[in-house]
N, C-alpha and C positions, 0 to 999 in steps of 0.2 A: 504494500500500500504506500501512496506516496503521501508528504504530507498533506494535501486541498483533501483527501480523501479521508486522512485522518481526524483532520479540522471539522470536517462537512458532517462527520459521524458522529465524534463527540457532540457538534453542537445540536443534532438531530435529539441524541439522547439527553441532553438537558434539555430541550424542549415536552419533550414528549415526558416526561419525569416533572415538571412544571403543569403542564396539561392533566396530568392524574394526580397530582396532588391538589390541583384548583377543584378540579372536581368532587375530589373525598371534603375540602373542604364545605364545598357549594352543598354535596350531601349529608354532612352533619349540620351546616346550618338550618337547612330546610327539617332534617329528624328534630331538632332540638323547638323548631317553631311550632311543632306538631303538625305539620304540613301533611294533606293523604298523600299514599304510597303510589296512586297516580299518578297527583300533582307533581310529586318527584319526578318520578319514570318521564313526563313531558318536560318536566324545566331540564332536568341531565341531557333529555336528546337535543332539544334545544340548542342548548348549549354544545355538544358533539358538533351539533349539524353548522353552526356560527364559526367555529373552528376549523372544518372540513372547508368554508365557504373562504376563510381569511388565510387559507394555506393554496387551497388550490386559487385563489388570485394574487398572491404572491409568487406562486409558481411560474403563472404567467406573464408576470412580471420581467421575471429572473432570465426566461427566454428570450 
């Protein structure tokens, strides 16, 4: 592997490791409000879905 490769991977995994920890957060906040188990499941996808949308328009970007 050359360094960009290395660079590019690490920062993939701090990302992605920031992304699952906003989210454990975002899902105890929501258990601790007494929030239904719905309401969760839709604010988390949500959320997924705002991610997926801000990564692949940065991709396209980067192209």
């Amino acid at each position: 592997m050359e360094s960009d490769e290395i660079g590019a991977l690490s920062e993939a995994v701090i990302a992605f490791v920031t992304v699952i920890g906003l989210m454990v957060g975002f899902y105890y906040n929501l258990k601790t409000s007494n929030t239904g188990f719905w309401y969760i499941i839709l604010f988390e996808s949500l959320f997924v879905i705002a991610v997926a949308l801000f990564a692949s328009g940065v991709r396209g970007e980067m192209k």
